[in-house]
N, C-alpha and C positions, 0 to 999 in steps of 0.2 A: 340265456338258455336256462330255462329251469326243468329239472326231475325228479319225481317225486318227494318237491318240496325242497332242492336243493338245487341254490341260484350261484351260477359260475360270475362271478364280478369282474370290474374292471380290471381288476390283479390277477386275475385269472385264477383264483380261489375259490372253491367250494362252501357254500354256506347256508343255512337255513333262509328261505326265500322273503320270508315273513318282512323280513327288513325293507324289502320293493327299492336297495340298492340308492336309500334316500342318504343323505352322510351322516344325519346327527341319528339316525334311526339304529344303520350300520354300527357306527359307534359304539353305541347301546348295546346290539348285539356282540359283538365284538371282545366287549371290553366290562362290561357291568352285567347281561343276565346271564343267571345260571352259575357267576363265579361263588362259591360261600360268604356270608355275612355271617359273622359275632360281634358288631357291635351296635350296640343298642338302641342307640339313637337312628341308625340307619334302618334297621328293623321295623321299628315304628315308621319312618317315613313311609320302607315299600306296605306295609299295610295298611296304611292310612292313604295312599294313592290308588294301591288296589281298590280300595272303596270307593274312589272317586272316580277311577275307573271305570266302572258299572253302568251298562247301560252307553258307553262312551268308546274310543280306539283308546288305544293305549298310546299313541303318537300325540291326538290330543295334550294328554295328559304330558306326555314326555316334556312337551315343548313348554308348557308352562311348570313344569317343575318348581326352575328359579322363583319364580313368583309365588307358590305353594310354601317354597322355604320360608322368604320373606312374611309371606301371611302366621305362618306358624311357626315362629321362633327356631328356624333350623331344624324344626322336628322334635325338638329337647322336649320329652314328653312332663316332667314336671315343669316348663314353662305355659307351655301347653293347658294342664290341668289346673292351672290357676285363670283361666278366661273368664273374664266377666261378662254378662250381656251387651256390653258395649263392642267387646273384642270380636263377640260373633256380629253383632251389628256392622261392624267395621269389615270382615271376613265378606258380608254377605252381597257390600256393598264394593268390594273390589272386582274391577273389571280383570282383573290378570289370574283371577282363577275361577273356576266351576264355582258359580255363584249361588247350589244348592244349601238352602237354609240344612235341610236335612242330613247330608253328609257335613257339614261343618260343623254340626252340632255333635252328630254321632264321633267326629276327632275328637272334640273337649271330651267326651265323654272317655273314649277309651283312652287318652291319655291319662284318665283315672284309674281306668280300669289295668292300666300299666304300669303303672305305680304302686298298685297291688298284687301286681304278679311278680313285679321288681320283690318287693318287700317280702314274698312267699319263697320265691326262688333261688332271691339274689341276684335273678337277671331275667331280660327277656328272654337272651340267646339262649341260656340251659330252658326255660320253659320250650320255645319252640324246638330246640333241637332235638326236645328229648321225643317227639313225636317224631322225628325221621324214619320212613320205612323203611323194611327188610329188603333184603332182597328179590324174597318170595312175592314182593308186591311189584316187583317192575319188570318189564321185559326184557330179553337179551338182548333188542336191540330197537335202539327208537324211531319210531318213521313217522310220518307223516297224516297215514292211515292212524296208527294209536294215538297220535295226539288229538285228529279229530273228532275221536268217539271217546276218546276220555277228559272229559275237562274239568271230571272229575277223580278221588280217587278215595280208595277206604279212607286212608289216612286223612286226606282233606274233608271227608266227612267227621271221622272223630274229632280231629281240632274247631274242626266251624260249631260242634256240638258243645267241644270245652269252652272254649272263647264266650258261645251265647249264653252258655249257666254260668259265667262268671262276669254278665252283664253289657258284652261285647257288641256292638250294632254293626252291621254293613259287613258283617263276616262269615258269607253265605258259603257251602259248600267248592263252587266255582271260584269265588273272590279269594278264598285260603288256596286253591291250588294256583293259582296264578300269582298266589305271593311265594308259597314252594318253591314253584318254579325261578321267580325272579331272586328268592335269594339264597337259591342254591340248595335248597335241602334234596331238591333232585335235580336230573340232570339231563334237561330235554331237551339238549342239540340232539338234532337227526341225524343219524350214523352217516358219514361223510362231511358233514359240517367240521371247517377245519379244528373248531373251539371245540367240539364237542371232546376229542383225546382232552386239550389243553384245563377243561374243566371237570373231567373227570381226575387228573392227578391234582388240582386243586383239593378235590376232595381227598382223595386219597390222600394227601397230608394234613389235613384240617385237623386240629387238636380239639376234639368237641369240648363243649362248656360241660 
């Protein structure tokens, strides 16, 4: 049964429907989007997936994750930003990931360009967290309906703004809010989804960077 956007499961739980009640999808939901992320390494992965993302499901992507790691040094962005043309050669030519010359390139790159916001910051996580919106930017209550017509939002427009003057590729208005959202800077369970309470007092404890 699903209503407006929220799928009653084998458990007989309420949840954001999006997951189409797959396991390792479920899971995902469940367990990893929307909870907060500070650390850094993991940060970079969800934006460098988000990228890869594009144009693509996000299930896709989900399911070759493992092999994303693998390709890219567990996401370790100064491993990362020491790639040779061999390393993208090797990247372009692996069957176990999105075989785009373009987004594999655009990673080495911003793997650089993360290692320069490391170095400004001190971190990624105070870089991204310090764009977290107010409250004045989100609704009292999230449905189905505002997610549809939002897939963007101011704040994902400012950061996709910062990110590109600071040399960022594949970090389009869209692509940053769907990293937002996955690593918690907001908090788009649909009101009745059971995570949605559980990920909000996530936040509500989170000791920002």
């Amino acid at each position: 049964m699903t209503t407006e956007g929220i799928a009653i499961g084998e458990d007989g739980q309420p949840r954001c429907a999006w997951h189409g009640n797959l396991d390792d999808y479920r899971r995902y939901h469940d367990e990893e989007w929307g909870r907060p992320v500070t650390d850094d390494t993991r940060l970079f992965e969800k934006i460098c997936l988000e990228g890869f993302q594009s144009g693509l499901s996000w299930l896709t992507i989900l399911r070759k994750r493992e092999n994303f790691r693998t390709a890219f040094c567990g996401f370790d962005f100064d491993k990362v930003a020491a790639f040779a043309d061999t390393d993208i050669e090797r990247c372009v030519a692996d069957p176990g990931i999105i075989r785009h010359r373009g987004k594999i390139v655009s990673t080495v790159n911003n793997a650089r360009r993360a290692q320069a916001l490391k170095a400004e910051f001190g971190s990624l996580a105070r870089y991204f967290w310090g764009f977290e919106p107010g409250t004045e930017e989100r609704p009292a209550s999230v449905t189905r309906a505002w997610i549809a017509t939002n897939p963007t939002s101011q704040t994902s427009v400012r950061l996709s703004k910062d990110l590109k003057k600071r040399g960022w590729t594949f970090v389009g208005p869209t692509t940053v809010y769907a990293f937002m959202q996955a690593m918690g800077m907001v908090n788009d369970h649909l009101d009745g989804c059971i995570c949605r309470l559980r990920v909000e007092a996530l936040r509500d404890a989170l000791q920002r960077p």
